[in-house]
N, CA and C atoms as an extended XYZ file, in Angstrom:
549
Properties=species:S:1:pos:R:3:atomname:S:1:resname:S:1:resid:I:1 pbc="F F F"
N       -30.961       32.511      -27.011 N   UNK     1
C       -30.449       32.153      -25.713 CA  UNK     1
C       -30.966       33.162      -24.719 C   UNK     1
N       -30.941       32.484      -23.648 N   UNK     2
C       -31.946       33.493      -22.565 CA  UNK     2
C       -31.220       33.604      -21.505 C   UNK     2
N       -31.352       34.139      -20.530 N   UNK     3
C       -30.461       34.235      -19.109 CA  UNK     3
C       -32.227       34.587      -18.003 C   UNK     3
N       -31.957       33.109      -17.132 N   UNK     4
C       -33.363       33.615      -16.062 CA  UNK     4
C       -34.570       33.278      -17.021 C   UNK     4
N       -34.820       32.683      -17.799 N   UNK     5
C       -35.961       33.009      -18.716 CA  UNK     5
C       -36.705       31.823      -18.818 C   UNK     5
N       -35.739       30.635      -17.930 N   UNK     6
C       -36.479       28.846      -17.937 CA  UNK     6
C       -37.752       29.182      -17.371 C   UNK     6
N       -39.000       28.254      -17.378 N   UNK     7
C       -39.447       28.245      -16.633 CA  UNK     7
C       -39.361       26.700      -15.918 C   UNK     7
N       -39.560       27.119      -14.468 N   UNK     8
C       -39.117       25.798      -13.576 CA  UNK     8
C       -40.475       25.926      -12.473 C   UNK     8
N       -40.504       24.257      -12.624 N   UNK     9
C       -41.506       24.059      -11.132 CA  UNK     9
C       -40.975       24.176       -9.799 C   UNK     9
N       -41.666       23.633       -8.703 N   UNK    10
C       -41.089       23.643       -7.997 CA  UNK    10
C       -40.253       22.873       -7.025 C   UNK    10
N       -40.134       21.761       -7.913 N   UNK    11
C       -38.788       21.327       -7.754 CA  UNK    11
C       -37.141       21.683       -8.491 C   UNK    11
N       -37.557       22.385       -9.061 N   UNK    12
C       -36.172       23.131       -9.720 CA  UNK    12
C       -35.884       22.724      -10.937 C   UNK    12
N       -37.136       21.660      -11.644 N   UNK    13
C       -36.661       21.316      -13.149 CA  UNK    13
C       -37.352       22.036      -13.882 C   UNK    13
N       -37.037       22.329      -14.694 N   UNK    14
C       -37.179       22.715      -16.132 CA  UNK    14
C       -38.732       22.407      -16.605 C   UNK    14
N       -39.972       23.383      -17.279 N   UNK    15
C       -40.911       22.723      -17.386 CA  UNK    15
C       -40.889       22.591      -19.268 C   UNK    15
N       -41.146       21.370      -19.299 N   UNK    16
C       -40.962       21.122      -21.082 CA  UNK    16
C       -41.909       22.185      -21.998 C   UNK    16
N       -41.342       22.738      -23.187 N   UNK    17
C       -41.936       23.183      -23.897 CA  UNK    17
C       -42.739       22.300      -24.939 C   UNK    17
N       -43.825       22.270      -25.627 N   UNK    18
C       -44.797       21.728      -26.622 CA  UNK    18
C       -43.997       20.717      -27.373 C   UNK    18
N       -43.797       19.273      -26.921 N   UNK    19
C       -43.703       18.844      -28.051 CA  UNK    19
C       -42.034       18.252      -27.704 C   UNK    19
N       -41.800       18.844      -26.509 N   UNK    20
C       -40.286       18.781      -26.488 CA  UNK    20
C       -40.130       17.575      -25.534 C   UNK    20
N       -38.712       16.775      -25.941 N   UNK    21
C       -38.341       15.604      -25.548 CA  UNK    21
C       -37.271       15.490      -24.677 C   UNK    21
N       -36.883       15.428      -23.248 N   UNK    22
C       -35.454       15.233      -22.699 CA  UNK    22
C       -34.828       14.159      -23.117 C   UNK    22
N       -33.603       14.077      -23.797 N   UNK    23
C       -32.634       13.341      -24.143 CA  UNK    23
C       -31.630       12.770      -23.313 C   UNK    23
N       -31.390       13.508      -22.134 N   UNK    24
C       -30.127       13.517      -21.416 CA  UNK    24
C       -30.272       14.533      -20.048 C   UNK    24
N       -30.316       14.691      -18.861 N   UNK    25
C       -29.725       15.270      -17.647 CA  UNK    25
C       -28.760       14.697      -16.654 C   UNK    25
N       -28.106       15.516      -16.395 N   UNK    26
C       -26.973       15.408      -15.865 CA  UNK    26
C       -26.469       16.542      -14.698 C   UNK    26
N       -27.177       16.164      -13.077 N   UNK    27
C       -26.659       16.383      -11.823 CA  UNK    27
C       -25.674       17.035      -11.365 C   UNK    27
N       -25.291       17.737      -10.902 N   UNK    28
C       -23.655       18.499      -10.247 CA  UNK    28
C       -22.550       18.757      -11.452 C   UNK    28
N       -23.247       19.760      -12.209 N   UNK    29
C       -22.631       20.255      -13.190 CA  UNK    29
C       -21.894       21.866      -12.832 C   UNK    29
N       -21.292       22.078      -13.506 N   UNK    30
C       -21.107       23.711      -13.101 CA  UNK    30
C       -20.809       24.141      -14.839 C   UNK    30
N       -21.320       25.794      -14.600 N   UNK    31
C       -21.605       26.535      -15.737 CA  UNK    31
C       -20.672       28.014      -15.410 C   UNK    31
N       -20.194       28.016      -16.435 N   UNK    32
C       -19.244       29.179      -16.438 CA  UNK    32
C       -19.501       29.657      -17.865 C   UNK    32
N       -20.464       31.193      -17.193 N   UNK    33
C       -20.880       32.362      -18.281 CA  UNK    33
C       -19.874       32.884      -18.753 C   UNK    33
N       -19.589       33.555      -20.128 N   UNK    34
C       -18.532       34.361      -20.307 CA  UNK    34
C       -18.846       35.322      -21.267 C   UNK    34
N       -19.662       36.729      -20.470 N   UNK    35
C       -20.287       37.880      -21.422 CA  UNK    35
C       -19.681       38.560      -21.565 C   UNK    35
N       -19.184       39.227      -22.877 N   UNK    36
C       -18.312       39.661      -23.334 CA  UNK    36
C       -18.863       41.665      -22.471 C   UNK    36
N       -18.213       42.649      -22.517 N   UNK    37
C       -18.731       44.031      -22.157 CA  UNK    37
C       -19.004       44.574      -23.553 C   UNK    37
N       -19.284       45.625      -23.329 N   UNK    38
C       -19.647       46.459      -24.340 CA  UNK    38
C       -19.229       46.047      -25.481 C   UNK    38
N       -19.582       46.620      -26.749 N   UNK    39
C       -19.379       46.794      -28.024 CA  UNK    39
C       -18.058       47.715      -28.060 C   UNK    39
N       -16.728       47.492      -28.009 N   UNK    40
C       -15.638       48.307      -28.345 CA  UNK    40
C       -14.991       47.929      -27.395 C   UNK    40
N       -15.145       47.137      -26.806 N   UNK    41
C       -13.991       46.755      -25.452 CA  UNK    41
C       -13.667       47.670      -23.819 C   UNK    41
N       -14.960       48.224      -23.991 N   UNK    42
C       -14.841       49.664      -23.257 CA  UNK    42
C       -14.894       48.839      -21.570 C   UNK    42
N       -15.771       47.613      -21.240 N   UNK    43
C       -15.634       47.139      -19.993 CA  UNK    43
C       -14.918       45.689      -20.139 C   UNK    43
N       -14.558       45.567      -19.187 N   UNK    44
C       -14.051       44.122      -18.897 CA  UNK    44
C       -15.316       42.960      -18.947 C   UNK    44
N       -14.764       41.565      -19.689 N   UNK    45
C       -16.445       40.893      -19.789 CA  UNK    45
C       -16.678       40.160      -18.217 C   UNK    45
N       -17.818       39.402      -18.090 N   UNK    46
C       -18.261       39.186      -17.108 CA  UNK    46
C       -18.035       37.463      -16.854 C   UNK    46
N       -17.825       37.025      -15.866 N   UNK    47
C       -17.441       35.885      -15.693 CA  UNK    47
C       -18.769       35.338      -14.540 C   UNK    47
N       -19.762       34.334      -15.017 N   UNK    48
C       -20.384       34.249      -14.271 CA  UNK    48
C       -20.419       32.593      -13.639 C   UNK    48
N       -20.316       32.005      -12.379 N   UNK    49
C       -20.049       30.923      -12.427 CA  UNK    49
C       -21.312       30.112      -11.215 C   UNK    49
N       -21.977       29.244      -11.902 N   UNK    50
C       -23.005       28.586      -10.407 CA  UNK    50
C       -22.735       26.992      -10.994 C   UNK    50
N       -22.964       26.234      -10.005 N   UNK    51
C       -23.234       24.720       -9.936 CA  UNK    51
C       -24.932       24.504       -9.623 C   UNK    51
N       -25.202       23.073      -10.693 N   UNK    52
C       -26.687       22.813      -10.965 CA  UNK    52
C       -26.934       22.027      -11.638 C   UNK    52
N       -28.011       22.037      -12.472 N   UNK    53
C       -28.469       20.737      -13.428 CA  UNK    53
C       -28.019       21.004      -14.731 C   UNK    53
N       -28.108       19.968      -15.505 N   UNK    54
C       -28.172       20.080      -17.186 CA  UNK    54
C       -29.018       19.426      -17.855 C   UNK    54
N       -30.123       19.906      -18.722 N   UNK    55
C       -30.366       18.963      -19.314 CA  UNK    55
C       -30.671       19.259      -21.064 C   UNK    55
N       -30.658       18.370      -21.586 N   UNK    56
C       -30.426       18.309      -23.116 CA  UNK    56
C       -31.569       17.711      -23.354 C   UNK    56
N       -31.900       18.621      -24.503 N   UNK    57
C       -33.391       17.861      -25.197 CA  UNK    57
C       -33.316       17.885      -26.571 C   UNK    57
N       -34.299       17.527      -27.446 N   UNK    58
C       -34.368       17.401      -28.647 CA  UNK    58
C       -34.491       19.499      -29.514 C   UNK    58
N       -34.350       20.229      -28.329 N   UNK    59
C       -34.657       21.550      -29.035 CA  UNK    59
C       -34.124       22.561      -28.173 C   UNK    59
N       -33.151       22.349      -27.094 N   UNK    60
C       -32.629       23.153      -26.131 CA  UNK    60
C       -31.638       22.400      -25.161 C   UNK    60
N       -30.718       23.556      -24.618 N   UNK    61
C       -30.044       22.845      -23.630 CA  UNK    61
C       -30.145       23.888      -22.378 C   UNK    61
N       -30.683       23.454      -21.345 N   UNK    62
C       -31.011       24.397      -20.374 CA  UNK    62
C       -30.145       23.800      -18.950 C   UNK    62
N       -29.938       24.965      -18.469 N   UNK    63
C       -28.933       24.933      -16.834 CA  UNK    63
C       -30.391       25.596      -15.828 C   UNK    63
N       -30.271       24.904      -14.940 N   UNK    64
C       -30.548       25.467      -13.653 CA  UNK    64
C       -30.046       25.042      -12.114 C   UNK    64
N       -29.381       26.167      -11.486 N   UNK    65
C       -29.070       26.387      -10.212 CA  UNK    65
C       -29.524       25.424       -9.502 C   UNK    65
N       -28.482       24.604       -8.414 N   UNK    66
C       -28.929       24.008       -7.362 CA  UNK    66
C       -29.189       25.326       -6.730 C   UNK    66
N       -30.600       24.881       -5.762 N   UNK    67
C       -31.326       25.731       -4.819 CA  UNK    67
C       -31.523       26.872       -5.182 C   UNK    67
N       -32.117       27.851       -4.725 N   UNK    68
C       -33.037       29.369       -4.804 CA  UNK    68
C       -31.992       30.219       -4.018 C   UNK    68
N       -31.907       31.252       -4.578 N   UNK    69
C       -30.563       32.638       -3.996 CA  UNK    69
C       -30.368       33.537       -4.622 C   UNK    69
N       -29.911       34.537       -4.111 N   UNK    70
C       -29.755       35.613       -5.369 CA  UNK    70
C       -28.148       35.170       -5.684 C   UNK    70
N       -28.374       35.108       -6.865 N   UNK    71
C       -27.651       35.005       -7.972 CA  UNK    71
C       -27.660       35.290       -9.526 C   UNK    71
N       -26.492       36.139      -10.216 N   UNK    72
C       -27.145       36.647      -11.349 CA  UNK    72
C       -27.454       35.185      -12.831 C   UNK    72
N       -27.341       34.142      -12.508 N   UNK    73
C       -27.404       33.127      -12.936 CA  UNK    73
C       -28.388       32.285      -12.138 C   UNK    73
N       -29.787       32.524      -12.669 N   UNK    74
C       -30.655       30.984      -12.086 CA  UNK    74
C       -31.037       30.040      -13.029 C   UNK    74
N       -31.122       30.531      -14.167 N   UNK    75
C       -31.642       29.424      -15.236 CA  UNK    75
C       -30.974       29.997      -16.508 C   UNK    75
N       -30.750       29.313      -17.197 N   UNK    76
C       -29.867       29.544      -19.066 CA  UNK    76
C       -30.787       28.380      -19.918 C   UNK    76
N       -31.476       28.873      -21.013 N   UNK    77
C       -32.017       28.159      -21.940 CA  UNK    77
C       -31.244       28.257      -23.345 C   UNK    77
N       -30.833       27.557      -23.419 N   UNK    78
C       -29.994       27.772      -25.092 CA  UNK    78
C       -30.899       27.139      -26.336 C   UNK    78
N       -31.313       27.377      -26.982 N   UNK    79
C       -32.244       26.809      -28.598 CA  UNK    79
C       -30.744       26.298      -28.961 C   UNK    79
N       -30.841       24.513      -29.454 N   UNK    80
C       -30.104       24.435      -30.188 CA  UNK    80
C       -29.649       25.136      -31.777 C   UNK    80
N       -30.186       25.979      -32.187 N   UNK    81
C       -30.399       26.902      -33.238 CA  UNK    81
C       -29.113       27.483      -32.475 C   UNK    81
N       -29.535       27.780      -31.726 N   UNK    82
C       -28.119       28.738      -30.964 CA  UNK    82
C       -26.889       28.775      -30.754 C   UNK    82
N       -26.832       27.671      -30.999 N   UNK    83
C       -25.733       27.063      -30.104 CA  UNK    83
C       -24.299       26.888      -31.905 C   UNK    83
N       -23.657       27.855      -31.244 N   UNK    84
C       -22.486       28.297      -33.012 CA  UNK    84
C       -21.551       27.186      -32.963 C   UNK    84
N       -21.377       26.935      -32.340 N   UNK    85
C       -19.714       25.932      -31.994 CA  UNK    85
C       -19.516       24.956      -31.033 C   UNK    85
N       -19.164       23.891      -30.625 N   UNK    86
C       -18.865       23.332      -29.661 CA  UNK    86
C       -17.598       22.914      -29.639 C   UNK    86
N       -16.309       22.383      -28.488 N   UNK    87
C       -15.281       22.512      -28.509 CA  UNK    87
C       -15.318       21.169      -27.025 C   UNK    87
N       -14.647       20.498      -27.342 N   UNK    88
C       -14.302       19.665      -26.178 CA  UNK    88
C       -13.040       19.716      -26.024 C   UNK    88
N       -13.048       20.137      -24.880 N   UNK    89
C       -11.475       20.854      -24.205 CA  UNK    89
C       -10.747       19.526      -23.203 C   UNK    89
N        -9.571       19.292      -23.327 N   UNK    90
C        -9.230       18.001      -22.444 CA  UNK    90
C        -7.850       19.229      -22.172 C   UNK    90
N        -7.798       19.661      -20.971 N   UNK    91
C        -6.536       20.994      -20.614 CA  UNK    91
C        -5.897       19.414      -19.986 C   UNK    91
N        -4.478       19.673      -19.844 N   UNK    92
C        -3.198       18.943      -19.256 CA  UNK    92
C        -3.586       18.429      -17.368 C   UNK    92
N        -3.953       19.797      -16.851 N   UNK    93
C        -4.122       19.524      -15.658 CA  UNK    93
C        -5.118       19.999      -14.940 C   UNK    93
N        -6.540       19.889      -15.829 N   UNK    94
C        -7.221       20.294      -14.997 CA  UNK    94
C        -8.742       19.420      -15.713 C   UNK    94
N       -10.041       19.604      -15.087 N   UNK    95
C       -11.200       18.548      -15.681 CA  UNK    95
C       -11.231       18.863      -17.397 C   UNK    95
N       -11.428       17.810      -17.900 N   UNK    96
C       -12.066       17.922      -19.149 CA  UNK    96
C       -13.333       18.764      -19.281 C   UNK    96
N       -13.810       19.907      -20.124 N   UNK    97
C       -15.086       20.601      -20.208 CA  UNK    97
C       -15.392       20.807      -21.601 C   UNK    97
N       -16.714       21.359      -21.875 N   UNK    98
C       -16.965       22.039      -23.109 CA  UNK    98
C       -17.224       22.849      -23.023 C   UNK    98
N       -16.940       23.614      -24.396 N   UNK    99
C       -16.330       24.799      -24.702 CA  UNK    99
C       -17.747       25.246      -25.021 C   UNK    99
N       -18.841       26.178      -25.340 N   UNK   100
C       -19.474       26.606      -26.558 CA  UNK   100
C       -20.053       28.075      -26.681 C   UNK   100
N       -19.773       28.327      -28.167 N   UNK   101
C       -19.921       29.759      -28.455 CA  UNK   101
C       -21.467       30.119      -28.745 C   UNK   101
N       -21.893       30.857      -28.358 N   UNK   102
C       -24.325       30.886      -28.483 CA  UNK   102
C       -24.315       32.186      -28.681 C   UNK   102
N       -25.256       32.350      -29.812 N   UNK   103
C       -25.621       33.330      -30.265 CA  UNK   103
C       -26.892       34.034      -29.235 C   UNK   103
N       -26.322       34.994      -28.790 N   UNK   104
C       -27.887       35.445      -27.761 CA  UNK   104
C       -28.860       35.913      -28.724 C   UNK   104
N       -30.213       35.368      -27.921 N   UNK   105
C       -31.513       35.727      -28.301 CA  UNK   105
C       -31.414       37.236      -27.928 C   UNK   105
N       -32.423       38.090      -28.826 N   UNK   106
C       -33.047       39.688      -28.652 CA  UNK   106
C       -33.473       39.735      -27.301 C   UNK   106
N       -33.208       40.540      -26.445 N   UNK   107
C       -33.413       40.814      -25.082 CA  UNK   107
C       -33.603       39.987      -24.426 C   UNK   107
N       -32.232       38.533      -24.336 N   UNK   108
C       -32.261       37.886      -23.763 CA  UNK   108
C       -31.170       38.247      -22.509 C   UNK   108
N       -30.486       39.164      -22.415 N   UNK   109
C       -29.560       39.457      -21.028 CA  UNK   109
C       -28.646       39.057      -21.656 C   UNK   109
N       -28.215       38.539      -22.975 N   UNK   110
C       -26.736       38.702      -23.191 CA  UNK   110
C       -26.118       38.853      -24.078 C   UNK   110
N       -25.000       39.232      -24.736 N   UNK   111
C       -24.282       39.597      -25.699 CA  UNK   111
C       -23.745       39.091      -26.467 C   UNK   111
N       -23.244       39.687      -27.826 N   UNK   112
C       -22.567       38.967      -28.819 CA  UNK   112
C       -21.467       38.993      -28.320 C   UNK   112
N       -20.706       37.445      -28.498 N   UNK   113
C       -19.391       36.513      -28.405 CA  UNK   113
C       -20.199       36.431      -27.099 C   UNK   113
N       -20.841       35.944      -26.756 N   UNK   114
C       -21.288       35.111      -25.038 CA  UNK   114
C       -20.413       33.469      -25.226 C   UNK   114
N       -20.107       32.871      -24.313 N   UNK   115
C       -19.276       31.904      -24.402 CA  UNK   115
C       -19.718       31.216      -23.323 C   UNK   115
N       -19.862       29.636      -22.877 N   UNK   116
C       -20.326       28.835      -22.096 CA  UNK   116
C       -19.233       28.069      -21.866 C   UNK   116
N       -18.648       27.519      -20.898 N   UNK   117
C       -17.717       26.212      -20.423 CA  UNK   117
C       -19.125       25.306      -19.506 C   UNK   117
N       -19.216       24.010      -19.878 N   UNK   118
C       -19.482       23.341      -19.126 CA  UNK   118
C       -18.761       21.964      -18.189 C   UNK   118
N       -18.376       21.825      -16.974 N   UNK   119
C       -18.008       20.860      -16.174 CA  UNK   119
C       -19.085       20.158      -15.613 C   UNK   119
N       -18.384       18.371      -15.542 N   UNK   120
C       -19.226       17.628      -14.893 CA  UNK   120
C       -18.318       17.338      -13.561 C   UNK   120
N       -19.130       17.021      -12.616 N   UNK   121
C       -18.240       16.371      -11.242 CA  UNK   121
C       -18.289       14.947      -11.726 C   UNK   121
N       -19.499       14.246      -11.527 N   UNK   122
C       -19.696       12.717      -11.290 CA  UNK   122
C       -19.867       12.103      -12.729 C   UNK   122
N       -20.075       13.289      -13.925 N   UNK   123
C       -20.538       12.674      -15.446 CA  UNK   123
C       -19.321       12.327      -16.036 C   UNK   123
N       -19.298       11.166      -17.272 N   UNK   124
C       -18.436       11.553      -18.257 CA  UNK   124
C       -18.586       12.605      -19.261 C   UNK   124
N       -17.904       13.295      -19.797 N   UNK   125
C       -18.772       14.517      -20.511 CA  UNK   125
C       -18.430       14.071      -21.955 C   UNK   125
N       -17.958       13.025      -22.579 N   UNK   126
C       -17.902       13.137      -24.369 CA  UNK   126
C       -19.037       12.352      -24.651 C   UNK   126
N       -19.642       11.816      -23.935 N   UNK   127
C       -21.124       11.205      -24.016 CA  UNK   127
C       -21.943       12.463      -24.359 C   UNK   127
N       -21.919       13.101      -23.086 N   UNK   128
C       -22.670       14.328      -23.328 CA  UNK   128
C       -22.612       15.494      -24.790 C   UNK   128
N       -21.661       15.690      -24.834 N   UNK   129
C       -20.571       15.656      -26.068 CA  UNK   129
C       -21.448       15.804      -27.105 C   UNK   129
N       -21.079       14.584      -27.930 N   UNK   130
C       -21.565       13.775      -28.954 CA  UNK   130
C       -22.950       13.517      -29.327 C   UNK   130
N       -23.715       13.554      -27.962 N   UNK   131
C       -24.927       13.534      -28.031 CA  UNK   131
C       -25.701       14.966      -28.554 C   UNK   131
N       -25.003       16.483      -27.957 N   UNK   132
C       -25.643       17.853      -28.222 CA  UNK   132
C       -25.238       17.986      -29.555 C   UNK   132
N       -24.093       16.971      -30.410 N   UNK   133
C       -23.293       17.712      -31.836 CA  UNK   133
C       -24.692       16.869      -32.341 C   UNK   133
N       -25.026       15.785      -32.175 N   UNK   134
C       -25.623       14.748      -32.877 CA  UNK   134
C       -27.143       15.642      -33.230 C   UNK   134
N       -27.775       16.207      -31.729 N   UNK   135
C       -29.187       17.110      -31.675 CA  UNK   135
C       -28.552       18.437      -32.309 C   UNK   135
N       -27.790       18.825      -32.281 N   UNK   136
C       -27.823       20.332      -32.839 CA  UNK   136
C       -27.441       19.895      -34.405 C   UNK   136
N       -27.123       19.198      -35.047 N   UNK   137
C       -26.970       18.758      -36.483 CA  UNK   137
C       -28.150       18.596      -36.997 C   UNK   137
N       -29.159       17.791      -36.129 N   UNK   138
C       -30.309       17.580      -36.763 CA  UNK   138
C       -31.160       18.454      -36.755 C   UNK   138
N       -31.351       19.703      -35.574 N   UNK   139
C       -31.442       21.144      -35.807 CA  UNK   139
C       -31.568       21.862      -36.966 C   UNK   139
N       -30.105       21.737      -36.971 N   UNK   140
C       -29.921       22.209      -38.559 CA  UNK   140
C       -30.495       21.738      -39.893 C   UNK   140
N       -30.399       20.280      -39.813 N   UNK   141
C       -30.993       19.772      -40.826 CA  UNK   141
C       -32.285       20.065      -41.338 C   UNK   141
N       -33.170       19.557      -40.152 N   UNK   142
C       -34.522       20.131      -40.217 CA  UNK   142
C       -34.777       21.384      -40.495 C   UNK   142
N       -34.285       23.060      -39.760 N   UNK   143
C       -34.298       24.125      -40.287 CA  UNK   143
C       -34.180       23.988      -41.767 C   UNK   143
N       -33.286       23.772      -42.127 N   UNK   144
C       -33.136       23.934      -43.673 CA  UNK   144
C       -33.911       23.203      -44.612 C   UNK   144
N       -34.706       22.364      -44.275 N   UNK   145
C       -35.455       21.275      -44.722 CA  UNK   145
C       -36.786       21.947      -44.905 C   UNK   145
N       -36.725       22.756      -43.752 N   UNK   146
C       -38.203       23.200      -43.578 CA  UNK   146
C       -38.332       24.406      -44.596 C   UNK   146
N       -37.309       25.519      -44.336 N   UNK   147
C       -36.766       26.586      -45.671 CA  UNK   147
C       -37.090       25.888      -46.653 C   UNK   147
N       -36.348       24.584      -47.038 N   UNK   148
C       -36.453       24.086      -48.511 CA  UNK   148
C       -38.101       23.927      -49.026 C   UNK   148
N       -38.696       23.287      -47.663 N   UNK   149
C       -40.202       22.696      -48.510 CA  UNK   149
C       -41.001       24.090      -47.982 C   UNK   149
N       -40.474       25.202      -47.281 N   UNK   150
C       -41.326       26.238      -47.531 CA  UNK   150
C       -41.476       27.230      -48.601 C   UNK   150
N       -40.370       27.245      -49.585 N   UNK   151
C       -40.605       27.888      -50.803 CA  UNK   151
C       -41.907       27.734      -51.787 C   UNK   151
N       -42.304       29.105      -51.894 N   UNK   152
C       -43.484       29.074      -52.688 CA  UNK   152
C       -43.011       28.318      -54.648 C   UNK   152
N       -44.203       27.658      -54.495 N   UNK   153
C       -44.214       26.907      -56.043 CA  UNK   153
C       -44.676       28.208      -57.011 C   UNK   153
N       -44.097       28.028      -58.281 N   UNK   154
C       -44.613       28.540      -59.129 CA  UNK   154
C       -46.042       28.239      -59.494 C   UNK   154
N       -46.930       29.706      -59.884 N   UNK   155
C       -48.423       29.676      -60.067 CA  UNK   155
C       -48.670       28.601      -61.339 C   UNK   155
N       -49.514       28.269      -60.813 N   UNK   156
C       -50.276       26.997      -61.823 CA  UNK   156
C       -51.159       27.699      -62.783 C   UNK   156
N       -51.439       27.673      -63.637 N   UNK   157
C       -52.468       28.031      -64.839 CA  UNK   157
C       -52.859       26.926      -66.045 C   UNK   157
N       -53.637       26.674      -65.601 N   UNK   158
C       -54.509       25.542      -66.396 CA  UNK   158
C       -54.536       25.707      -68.369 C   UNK   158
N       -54.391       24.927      -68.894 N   UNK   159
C       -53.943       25.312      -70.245 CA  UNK   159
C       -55.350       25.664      -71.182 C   UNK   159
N       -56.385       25.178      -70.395 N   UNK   160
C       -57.654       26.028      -70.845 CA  UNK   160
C       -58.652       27.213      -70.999 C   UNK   160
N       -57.638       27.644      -69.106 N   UNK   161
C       -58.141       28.779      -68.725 CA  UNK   161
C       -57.052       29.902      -69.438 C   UNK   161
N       -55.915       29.311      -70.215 N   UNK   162
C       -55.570       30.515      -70.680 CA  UNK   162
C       -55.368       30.301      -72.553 C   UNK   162
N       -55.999       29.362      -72.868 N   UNK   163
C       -56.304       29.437      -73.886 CA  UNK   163
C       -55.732       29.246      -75.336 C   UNK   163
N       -54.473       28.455      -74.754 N   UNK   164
C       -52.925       27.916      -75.382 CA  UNK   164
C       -53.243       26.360      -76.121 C   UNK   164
N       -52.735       25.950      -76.715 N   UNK   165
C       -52.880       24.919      -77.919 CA  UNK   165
C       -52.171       23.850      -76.371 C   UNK   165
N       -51.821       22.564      -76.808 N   UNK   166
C       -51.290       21.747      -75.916 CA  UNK   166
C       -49.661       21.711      -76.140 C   UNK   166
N       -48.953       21.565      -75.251 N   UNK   167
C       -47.852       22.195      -75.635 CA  UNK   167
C       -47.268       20.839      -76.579 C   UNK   167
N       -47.593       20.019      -76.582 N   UNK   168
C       -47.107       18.761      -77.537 CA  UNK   168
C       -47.506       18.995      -79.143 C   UNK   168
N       -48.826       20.020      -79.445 N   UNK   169
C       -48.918       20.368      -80.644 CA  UNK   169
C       -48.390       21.146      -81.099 C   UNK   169
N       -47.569       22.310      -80.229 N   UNK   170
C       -46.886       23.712      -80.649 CA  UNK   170
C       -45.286       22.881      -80.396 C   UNK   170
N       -44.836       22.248      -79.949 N   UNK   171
C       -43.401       21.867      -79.919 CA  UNK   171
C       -42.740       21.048      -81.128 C   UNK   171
N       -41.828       21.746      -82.111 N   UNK   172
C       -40.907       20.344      -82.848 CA  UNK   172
C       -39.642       20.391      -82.337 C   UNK   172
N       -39.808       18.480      -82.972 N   UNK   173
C       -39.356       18.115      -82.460 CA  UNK   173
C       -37.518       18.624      -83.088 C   UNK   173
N       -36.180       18.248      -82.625 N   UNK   174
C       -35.169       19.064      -83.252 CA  UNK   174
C       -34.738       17.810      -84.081 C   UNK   174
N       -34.396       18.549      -84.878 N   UNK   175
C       -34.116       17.580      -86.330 CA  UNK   175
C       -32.399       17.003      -86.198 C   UNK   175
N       -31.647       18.008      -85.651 N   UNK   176
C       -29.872       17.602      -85.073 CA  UNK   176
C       -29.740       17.203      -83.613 C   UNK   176
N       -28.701       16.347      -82.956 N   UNK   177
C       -28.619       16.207      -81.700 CA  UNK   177
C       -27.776       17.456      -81.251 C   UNK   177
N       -27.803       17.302      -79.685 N   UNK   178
C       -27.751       18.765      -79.344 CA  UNK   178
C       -25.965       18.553      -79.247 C   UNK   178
N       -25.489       20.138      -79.352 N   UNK   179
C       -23.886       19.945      -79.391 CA  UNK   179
C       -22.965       19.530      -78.388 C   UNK   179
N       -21.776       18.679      -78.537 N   UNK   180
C       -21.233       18.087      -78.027 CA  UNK   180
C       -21.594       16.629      -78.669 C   UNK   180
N       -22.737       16.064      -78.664 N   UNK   181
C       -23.448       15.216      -78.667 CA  UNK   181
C       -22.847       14.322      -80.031 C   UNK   181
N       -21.771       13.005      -79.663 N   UNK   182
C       -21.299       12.106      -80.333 CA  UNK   182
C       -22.293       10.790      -80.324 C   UNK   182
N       -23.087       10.207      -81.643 N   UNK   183
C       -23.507        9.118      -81.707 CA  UNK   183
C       -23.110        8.051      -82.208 C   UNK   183
């Protein structure tokens, strides 16, 4: 996860990374940072709040700021990799939002327990919802998929080049069935 680190044209969207697909954006959103302080509780955490875009893709979920300003929030890229938890919050009296907990990237500007609320004005948000659990599952899937078929195979050695009988002539066969084994 990054803080400031999108890159955007100059119209204020988001420029796609290699390969990457938008799934979903969504207009007059607001984003509420929640960086935890120091390691030991020594500062109070940081509450950071701007209104802007959202959009969801097949490999990230990125915010950027309506309009150009100083602000310590212009762009947030999250890797769905990142993204620990999601939480759809429906409070008694106030908008429905989501909740989510992101693991920050290495010198990305933010800290462990960083926390995200997202609000829509004009969206429904369990669309939105359902759709980031649905991409960040398959995230996962694939990661682990890819781990799985990246494990190295055991070395091959040809039964000539090392000079071994065929293993069907060196094997007998067992004369008892194996135990447990009722016929």
């Amino acid at each position: 996860m990054a803080l400031n680190w999108t890159m955007i044209d100059e119209s204020r969207r988001y420029v796609p990374l290699q390969d990457e697909r938008n799934v979903m954006n969504v207009d007059q959103a607001e984003l509420l940072l929640i960086v935890p302080g120091e390691v030991g509780g020594a500062s109070n955490p940081k509450r950071l709040k701007e209104n802007g875009s959202i959009w969801l893709t097949d490999q990230r979920l990125i915010f950027v700021k309506t309009g150009s300003g100083d602000s310590l929030i212009d762009t947030l890229s999250v890797p769905l990799l990142s993204v620990l938890s999601t939480s759809f919050v429906q409070p008694t009296f106030a908008a429905n939002y989501l909740a989510i907990d992101i693991r920050p990237s290495v010198g990305g500007g933010l800290t462990e327990g960083t926390k995200a609320e997202i609000r829509f004005k004009d969206h429904p948000m369990f669309g939105f919802v359902s759709a980031l659990d649905k991409l960040r599952e398959r995230a996962v899937f694939m990661k682990r998929e890819s781990a799985y078929l990246g494990e190295d195979l055991p070395m091959y050695s040809s039964q000539a080049a090392s000079g071994a009988n065929s293993p069907r002539a060196s094997t007998i066969a067992p004369v008892e069935p194996p135990p447990g084994y009722d016929a």
